[in-house]
C-alpha positions as CSV (number, residue, x, y, z in Angstrom):
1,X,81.5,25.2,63.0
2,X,83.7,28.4,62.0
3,X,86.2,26.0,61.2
4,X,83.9,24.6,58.6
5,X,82.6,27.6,56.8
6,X,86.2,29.1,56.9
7,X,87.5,25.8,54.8
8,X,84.1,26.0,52.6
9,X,84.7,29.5,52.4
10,X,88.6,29.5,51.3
11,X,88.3,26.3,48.7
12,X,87.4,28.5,45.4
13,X,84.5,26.6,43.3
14,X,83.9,27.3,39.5
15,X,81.1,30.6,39.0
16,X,78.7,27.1,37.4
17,X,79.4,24.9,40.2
18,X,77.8,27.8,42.7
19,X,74.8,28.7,40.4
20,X,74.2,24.9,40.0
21,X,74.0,24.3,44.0
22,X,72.0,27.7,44.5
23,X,69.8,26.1,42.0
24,X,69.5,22.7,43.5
25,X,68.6,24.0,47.0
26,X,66.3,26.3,45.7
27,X,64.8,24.0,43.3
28,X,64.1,21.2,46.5
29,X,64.6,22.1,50.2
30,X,63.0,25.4,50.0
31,X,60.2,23.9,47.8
32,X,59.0,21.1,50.1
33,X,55.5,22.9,50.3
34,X,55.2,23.4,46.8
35,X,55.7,19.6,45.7
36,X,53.8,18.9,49.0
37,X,50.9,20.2,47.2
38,X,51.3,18.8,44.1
39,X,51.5,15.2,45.9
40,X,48.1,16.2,47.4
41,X,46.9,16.4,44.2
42,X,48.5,13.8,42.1
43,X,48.6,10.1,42.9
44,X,51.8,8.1,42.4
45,X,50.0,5.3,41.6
46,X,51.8,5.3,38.1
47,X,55.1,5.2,36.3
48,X,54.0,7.9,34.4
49,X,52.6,10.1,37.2
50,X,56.0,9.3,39.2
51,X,58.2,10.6,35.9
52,X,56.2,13.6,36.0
53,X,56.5,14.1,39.7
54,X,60.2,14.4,39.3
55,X,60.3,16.4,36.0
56,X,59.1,19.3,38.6
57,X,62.4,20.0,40.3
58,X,64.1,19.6,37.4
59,X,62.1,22.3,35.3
60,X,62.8,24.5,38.4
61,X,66.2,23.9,38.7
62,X,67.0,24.7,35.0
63,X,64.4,28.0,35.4
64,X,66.6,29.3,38.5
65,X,70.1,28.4,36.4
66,X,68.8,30.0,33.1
67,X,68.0,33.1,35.5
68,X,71.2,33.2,37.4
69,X,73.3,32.3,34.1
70,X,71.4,36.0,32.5
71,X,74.3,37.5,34.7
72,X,78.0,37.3,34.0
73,X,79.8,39.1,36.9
74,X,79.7,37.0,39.7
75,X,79.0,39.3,42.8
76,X,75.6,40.3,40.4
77,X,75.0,36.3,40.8
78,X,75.8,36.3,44.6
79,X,73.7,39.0,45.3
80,X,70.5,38.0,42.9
81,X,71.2,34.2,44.8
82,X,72.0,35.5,48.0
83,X,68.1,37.4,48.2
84,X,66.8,34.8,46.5
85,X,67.5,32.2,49.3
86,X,66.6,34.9,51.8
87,X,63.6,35.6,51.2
88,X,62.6,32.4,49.8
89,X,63.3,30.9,53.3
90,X,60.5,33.1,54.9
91,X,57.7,32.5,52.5
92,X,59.0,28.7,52.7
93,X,57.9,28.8,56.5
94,X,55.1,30.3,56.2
95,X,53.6,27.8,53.2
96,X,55.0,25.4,54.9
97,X,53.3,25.7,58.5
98,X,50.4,27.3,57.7
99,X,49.8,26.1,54.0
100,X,49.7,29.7,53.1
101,X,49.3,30.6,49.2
102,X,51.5,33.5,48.0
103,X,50.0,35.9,45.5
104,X,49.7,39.8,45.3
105,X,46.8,39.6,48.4
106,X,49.6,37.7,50.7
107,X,52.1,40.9,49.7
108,X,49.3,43.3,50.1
109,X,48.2,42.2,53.5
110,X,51.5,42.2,55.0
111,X,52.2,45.5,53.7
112,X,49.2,46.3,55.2
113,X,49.8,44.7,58.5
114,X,51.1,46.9,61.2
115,X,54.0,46.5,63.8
116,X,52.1,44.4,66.7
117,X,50.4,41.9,64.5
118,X,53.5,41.2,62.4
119,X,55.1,40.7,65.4
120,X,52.8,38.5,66.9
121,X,53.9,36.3,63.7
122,X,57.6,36.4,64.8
123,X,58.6,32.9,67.2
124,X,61.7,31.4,68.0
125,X,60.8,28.5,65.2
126,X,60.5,30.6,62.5
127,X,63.6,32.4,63.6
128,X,65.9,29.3,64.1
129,X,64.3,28.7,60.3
130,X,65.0,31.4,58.7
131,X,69.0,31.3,59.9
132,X,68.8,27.8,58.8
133,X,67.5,27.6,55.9
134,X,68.0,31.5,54.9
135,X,70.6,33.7,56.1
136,X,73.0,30.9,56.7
137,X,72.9,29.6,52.9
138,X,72.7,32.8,51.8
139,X,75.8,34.1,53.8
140,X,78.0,31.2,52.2
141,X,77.2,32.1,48.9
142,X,78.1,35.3,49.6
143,X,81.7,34.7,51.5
144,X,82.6,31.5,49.2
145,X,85.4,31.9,46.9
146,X,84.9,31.8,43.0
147,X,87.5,31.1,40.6
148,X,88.6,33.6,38.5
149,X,86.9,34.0,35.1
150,X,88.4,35.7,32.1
151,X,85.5,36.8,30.6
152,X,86.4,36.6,26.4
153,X,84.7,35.6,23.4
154,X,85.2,31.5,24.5
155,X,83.3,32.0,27.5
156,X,81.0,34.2,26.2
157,X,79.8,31.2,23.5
158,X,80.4,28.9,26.1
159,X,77.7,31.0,28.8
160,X,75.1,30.9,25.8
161,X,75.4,27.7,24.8
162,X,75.0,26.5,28.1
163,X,71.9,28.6,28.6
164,X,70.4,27.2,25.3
165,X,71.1,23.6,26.0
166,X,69.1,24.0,29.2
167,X,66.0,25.5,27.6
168,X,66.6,22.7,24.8
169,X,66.2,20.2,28.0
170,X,63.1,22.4,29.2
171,X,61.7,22.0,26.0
172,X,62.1,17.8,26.1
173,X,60.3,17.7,29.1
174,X,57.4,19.7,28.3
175,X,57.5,17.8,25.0
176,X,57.7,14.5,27.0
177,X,55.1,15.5,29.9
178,X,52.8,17.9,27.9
179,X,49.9,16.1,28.3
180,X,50.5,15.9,32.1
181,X,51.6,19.3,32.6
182,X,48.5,20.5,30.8
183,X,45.9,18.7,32.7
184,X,47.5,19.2,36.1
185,X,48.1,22.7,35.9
186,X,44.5,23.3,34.4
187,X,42.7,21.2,36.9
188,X,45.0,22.9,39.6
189,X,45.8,26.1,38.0
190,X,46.5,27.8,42.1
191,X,48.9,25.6,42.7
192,X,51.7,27.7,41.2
193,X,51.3,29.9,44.4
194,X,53.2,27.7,46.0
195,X,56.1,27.5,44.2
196,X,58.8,29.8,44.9
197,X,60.6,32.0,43.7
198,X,58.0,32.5,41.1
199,X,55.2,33.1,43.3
200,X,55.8,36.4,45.4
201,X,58.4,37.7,42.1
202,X,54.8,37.8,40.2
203,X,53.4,39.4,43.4
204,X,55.8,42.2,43.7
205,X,55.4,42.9,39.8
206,X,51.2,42.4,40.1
207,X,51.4,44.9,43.3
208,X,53.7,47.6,40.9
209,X,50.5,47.4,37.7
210,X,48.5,47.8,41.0
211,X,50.2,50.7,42.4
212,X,50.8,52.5,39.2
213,X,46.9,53.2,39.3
214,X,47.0,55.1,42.6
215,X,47.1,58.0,40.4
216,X,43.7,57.5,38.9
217,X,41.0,60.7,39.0
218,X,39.3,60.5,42.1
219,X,35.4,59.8,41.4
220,X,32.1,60.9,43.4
221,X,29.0,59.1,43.4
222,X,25.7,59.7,45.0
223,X,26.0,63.2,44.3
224,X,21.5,62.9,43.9
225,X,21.1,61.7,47.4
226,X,18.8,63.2,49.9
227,X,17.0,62.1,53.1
228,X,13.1,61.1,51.9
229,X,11.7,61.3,55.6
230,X,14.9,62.7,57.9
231,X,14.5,62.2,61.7
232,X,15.5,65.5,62.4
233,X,12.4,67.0,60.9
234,X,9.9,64.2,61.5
235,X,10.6,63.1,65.0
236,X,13.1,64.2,68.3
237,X,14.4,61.4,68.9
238,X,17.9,60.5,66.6
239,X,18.7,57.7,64.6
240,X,21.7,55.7,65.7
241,X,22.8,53.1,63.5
242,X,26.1,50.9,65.4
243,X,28.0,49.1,62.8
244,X,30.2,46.6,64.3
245,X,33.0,45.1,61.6
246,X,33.9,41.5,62.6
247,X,37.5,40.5,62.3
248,X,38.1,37.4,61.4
249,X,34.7,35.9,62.4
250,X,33.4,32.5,61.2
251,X,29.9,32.0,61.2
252,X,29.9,27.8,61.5
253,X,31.3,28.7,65.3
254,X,28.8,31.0,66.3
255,X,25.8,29.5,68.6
256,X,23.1,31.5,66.9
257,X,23.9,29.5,63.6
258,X,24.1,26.2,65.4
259,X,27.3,25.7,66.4
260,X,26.8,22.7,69.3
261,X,29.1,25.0,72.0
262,X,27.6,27.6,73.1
263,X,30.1,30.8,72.2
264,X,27.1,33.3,72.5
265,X,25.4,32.7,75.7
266,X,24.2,36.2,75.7
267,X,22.6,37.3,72.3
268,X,21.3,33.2,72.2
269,X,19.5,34.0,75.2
270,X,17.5,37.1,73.6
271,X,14.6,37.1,71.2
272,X,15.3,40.1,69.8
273,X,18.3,38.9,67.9
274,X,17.9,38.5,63.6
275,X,21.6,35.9,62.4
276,X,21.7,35.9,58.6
277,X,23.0,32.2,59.0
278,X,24.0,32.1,54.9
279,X,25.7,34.8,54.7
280,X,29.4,35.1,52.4
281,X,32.2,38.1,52.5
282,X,33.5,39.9,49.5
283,X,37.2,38.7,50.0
284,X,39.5,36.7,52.1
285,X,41.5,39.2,54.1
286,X,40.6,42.6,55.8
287,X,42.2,45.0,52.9
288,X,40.1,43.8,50.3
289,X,36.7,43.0,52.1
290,X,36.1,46.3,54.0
291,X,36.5,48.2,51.0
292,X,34.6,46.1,48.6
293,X,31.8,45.6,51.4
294,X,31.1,49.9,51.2
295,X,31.5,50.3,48.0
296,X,28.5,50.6,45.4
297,X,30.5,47.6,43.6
298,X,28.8,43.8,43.9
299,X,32.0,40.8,44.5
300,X,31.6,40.1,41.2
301,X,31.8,43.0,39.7
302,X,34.3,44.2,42.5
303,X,37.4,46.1,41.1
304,X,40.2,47.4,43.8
305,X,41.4,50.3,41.8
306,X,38.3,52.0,41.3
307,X,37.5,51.3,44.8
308,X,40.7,53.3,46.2
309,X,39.2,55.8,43.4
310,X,36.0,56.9,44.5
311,X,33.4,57.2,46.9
312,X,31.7,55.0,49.2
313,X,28.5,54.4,50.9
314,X,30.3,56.1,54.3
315,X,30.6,59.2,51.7
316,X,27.0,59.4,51.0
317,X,25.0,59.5,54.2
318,X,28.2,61.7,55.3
319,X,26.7,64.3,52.5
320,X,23.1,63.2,53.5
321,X,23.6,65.4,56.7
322,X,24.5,62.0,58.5
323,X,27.4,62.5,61.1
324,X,29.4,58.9,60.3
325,X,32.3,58.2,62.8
326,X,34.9,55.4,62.4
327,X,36.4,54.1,65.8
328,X,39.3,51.8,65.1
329,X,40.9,49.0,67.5
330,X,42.5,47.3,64.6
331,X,44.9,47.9,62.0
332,X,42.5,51.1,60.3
333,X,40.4,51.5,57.2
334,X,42.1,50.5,54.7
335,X,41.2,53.7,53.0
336,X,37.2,53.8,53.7
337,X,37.0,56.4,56.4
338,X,39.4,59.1,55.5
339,X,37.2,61.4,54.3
340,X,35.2,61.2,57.4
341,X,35.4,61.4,61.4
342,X,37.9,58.6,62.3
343,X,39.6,57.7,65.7
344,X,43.0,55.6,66.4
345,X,41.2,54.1,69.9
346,X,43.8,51.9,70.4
347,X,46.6,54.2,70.1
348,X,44.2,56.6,72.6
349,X,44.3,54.1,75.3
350,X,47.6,52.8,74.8
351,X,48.7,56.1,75.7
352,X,46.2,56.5,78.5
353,X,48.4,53.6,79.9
354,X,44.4,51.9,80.1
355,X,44.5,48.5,81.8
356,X,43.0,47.1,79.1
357,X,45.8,47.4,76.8
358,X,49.2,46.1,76.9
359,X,52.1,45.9,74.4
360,X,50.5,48.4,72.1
361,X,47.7,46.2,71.7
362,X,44.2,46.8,73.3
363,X,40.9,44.1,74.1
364,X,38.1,45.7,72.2
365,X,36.2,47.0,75.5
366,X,38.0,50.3,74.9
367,X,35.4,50.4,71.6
368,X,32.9,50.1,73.9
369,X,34.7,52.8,76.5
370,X,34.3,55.1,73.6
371,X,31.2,53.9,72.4
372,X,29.8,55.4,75.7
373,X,31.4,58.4,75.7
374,X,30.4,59.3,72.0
375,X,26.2,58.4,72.8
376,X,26.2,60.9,75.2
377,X,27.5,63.9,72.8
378,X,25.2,62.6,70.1
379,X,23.3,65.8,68.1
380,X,22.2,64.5,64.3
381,X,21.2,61.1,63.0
382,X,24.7,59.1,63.0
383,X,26.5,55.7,61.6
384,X,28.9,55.0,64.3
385,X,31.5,52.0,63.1
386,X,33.4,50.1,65.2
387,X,36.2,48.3,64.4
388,X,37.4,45.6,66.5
389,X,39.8,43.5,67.3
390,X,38.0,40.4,67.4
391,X,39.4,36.9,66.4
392,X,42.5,37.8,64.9
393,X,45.2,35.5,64.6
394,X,47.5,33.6,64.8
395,X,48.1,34.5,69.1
396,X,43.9,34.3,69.2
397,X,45.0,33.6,73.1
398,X,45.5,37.7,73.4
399,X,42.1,38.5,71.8
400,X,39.7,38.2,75.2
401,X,40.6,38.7,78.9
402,X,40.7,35.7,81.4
403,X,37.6,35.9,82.4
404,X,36.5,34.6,78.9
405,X,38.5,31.4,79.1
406,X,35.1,29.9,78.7
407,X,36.7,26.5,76.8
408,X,39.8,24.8,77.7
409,X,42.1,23.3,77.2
410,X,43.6,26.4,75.1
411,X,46.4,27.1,72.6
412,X,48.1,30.0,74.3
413,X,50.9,30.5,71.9
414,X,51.5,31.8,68.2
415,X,52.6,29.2,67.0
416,X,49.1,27.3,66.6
417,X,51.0,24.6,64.1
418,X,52.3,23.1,67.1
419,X,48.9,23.1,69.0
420,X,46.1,20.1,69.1
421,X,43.3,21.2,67.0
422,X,41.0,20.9,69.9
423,X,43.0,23.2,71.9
424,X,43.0,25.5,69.0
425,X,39.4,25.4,68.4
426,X,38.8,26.3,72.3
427,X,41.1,29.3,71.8
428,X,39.2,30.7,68.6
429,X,35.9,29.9,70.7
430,X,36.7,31.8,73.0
431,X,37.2,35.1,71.1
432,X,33.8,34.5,69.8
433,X,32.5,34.0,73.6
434,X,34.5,37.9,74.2
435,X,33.0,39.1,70.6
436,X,29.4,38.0,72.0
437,X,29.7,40.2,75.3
438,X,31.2,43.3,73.0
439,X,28.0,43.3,70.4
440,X,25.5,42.7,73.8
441,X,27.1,45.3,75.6
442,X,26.3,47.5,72.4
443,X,23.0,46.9,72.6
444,X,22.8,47.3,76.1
445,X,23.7,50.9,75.8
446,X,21.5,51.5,73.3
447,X,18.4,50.1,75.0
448,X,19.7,52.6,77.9
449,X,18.8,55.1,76.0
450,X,15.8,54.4,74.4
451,X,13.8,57.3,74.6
452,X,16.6,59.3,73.1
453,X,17.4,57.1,70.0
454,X,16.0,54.9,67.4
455,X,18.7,52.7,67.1
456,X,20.3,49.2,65.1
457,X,23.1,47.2,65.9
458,X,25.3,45.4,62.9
459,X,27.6,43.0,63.2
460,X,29.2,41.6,60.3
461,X,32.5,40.2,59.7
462,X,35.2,41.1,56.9
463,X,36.0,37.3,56.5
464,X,36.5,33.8,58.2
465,X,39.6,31.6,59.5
466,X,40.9,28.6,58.4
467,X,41.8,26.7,61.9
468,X,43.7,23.6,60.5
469,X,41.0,21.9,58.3
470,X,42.9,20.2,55.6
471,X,46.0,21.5,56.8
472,X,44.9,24.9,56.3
473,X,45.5,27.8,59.1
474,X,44.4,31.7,58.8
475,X,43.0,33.2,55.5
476,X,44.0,35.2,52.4
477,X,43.2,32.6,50.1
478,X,42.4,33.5,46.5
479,X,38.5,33.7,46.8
480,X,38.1,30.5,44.1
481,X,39.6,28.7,46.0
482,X,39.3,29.5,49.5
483,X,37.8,27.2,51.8
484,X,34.1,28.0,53.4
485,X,35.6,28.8,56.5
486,X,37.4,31.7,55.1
487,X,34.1,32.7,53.3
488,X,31.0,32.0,55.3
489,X,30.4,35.0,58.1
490,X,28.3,36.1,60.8
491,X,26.0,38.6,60.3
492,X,23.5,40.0,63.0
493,X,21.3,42.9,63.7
494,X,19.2,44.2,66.6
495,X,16.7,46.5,65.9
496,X,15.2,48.9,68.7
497,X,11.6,49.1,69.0
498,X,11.6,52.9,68.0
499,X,13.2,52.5,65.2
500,X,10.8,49.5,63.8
501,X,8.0,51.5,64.6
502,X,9.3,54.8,63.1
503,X,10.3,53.2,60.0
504,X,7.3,50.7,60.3
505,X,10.0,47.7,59.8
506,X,8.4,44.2,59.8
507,X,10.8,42.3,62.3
508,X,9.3,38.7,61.8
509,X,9.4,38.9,58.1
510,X,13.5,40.1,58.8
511,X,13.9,37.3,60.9
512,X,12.1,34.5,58.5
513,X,14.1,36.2,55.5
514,X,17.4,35.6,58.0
515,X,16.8,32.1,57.5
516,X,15.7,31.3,54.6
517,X,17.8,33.6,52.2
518,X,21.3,34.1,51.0
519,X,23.3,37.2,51.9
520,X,26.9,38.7,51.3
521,X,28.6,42.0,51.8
522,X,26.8,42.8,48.3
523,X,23.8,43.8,50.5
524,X,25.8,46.2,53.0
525,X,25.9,49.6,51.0
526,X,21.9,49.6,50.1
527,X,21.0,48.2,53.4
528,X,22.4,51.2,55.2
529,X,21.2,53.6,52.6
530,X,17.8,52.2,53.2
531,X,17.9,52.4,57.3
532,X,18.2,56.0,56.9
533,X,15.9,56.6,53.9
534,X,18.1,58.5,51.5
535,X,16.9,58.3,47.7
536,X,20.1,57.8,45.1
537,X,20.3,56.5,41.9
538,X,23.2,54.5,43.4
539,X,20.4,52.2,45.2
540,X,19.1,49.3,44.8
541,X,15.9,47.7,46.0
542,X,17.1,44.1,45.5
543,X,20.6,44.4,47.4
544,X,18.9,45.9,50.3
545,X,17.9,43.2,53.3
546,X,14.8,45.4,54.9
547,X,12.8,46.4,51.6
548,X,10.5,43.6,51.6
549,X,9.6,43.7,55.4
550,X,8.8,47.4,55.4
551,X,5.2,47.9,56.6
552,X,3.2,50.1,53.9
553,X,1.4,53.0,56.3
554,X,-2.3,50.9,55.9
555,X,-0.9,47.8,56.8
556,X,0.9,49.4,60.2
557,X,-2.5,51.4,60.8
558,X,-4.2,47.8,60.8
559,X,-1.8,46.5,63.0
């Protein structure tokens, strides 16, 4: 093998010859997911479909060698090649296993993504790929031998008109295939997320007109609100509000909406339980739902900037005289809770040395550890937020302990690609099965302490997963496109029977509204607003799930 690269290495090529083969590889092997795609989309049932097929690598090979031709010295060219192919390779992997789509959310969520889930991404296969088809390519086109260039008016002329003959040929073909490349590209207008390098170099550019906005004035809202009917001067007990944040939860494999295994044999088996079967997240990956799901913002009118800008709902019961703490077992906030009480609980029992943590990673019992500890030091009304773990992938095997391996067989590896979807299925089950016993347990210790508290338990997810349905694995889709099983969530409460009859809440009419209407994260920021009756303009009657099954003081007399 040395032998090999040393003889490639010491037979000097021509600067083209080396920008044309960079060109080529990029422009084919390292876009099998991209034309993949596109054959996914468009039948070769044609001659004409088939001659527009293979105008695709062309237009990308001549893109790449106009780009790498914009430099004259070659170790510019090396270099720009050399990263090119590098980081090409890894995004190639991941489109390629897990049909991922690379845009700024894809950058954003693994800048976002901390050291023990990236690394739960990292296997052998996507390491032998990357040398492969990345660091090995790239090294020879570093170490090859170009021939020397005098660099003088001729070759000057000679550079350009090379460069304009190629855009000439660009030109043919979209004159040639205009028609096709017009209707594809409209009908399909995602699909250039899959082609690299184009997709994650308009990434990095849409995350810098992102980032320049971090800047902005920092905005309050709510400043009006105030508690109408406070339970600290109407009644001794406190209101305790636990808001669980789903990770990754999908609601088609939850029991309570139907799903045919039964992945919640706790909370199925109580009557007290309210599932908002239709209900849909604000975006397809943590970073973008949790923040949109407390802001005062609606998914449509949802607008990231001014989210990292201003206030949020945690903000406004916080000035409300409501104590709001954030207890994290997952990768943080993503910028909600900073202006409120927040705990690292997985970094606290990691260095506890707790048994239920290993590899910097801990099972989402130590929420519930906490949980307990922070009930019993309780002294004002309070929002208490976990944040767990849940069902986040791809090793879903290391979400429960063993004792939840309710379905087998299971997919106990990473590298779910290589698993049978049945396997996989069982293994994403089964975090639902340990997600179950975490928001029963919850309520459990609430009911413990019913004649201290009027209480609520939320659960509602930040987004869905994609387990191999149409060749599709994880999430971060763009919204429009993304499948329903990135988008549909579970969403549950449990309300105490203090807290229904202190804020003369209508639990049947919940529970019929449950099933009959829609929901989103939309609803989130009133909904909370409303369960501790504080007044703001910010509110809104319509967004808020509990204003039409709140019993008017005659109606509750009656009853």
């Amino acid at each position: 093998m040395k032998k090999i690269i040393r003889k490639i290495t010491n037979c000097p090529i021509s600067l083209n010859l080396l920008i044309i083969c960079v060109a080529f590889y990029q422009a084919t092997i390292l876009n099998v997911s991209y034309y993949k795609q596109v054959l996914i989309r468009l039948p070769l049932d044609s001659f004409s479909n088939i001659a527009f097929f293979l105008s695709m690598p062309m237009v990308v090979f001549c893109t790449i060698f106009i780009l790498l031709n914009l430099f004259i010295n070659k170790w510019i060219i090396k270099i720009v090649a050399s990263v090119l192919i590098f980081v090409s390779s890894i995004f190639s992997y991941f489109m390629f296993r897990f049909g991922l789509m690379v845009d700024r959310s894809t950058l954003q969520n693994t800048l976002e993504t901390n050291f023990a889930e990236s690394s739960s991404l990292i296997t052998f296969e996507l390491i032998i790929y990357i040398l492969c088809f990345g660091i090995l390519p790239a090294a020879m086109v570093i170490l090859i031998k170009i021939k020397s260039i005098k660099i003088d008016l001729f070759f000057v002329c000679k550079h350009v008109l090379i460069i304009f003959l190629t855009i000439m040929f660009i030109g043919l073909i979209a004159l040639v295939f205009y028609k096709n490349y017009a209707t594809f590209m409209r009908n399909n207008n995602k699909i250039i997320k899959y082609l690299l390098p184009s997709n994650y170099i308009s990434a990095v550019y849409s995350q810098y007109q992102f980032e320049k906005y971090k800047n902005l004035p920092f905005l309050t809202i709510g400043n009006d609100a105030y508690r109408q009917n406070s339970s600290l001067e109407s009644h001794n007990n406190k209101t305790v509000i636990v808001l669980i944040i789903g990770e990754t939860a999908r609601s088609q494999n939850f029991a309570l909406n139907g799903y045919a295994k039964n992945t919640t044999p706790l909370l199925i088996k109580r009557d007290d339980i309210i599932s908002f079967q239709n209900t849909s997240s604000c975006g397809t990956y943590t970073a973008y739902s949790i923040p949109c799901m407390f802001s005062n913002m609606t998914r449509k009118n949802y607008d990231e900037r001014l989210a990292l800008h201003q206030e949020n709902v945690l903000d406004i019961l916080n000035r409300a005289k409501v104590d709001v703490v954030w207890l994290d077992n997952n990768t943080g906030c993503k910028g909600v809770c900073t202006r409120v009480q927040n705990e690292n609980v997985t970094k606290k029992y990691v260095t506890r040395k707790s048994a239920l943590c290993q590899n910097d990673v801990c099972y989402d019992e130590v929420l519930i550890d906490e949980l307990t500890d922070k009930l019993n030091h309780i002294d004002n009304d309070s929002l208490i937020i976990l944040h767990p773990l849940g069902s986040h992938g791809p090793n879903y095997y290391q979400r429960y302990p063993d004792k939840f391996k309710t379905f087998t067989p299971t997919c106990d590896t990473n590298q779910i690609n290589n698993c049978d979807l049945a396997s996989l299925i069982n293994t994403y089950d089964n975090t639902i099965v340990y997600t179950d016993f975490i928001i029963n347990q919850t309520i459990e210790l609430l009911q413990k302490k019913h004649d201290k508290f009027n209480s609520m338990v939320i659960y509602l997810s930040d987004h869905g997963e994609s387990l191999g349905e149409n060749g599709l694995y994880l999430h971060s889709f763009p919204y429009s496109i993304a499948p329903e099983q990135q988008t549909h969530i579970p969403f549950i409460m449990w309300i105490s029977n203090s807290y229904k009859k202190l804020n003369h809440t209508n639990i049947q009419c919940i529970k019929e509204q449950s099933k009959q209407g829609s929901f989103s994260h939309d609803n989130l920021f009133h909904t909370l607003l409303s369960i501790f009756d504080i007044q703001t303009k910010e509110y809104t009657s319509s967004l808020d799930i509990l204003n039409d099954c709140k019993i008017t003081r005659q109606e509750d007399k009656r009853s």
